[in-house]
N, C-alpha and C positions, 0 to 999 in steps of 0.2 A: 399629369396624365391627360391624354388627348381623350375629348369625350363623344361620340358620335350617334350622331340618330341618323339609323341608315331605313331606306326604304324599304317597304315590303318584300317588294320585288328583289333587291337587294339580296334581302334575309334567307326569302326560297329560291334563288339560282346559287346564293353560296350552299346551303344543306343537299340544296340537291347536286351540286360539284366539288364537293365537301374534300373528297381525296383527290381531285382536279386540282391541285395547290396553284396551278397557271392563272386560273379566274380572276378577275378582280375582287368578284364578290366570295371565296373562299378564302384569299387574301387577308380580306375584312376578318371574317371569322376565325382564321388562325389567329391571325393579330389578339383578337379578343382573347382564345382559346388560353394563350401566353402568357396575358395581361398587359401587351401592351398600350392597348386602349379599352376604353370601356363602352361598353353599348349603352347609351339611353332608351328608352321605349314610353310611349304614352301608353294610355289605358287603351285610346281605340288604334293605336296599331297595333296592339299584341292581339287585340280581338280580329281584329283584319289578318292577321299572318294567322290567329288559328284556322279562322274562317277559310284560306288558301293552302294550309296544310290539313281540312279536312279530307 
């Protein structure tokens, strides 16, 4: 399985183009959604993407 740590930024333009399935970074996140690949995350990127989804 393909494993990927995608950027923040990444993270919030795919949720926020979430039903935009055109996006690259929506792409990503179907893919995930599927299982085709898997997201990795460190500790301080998730705190970074909440920080950015507050």
């Amino acid at each position: 399985m393909i494993r990927v740590v995608a950027d923040t930024n990444v993270l919030a333009s795919g949720l926020a183009a979430y039903h935009a399935e055109a996006s690259p970074a929506a792409l990503i996140l179907n893919a995930w959604r599927y299982g085709s690949l898997e997201l990795v995350a460190s500790a301080p990127l998730t705190a970074e993407l909440r920080r950015t989804l507050a």
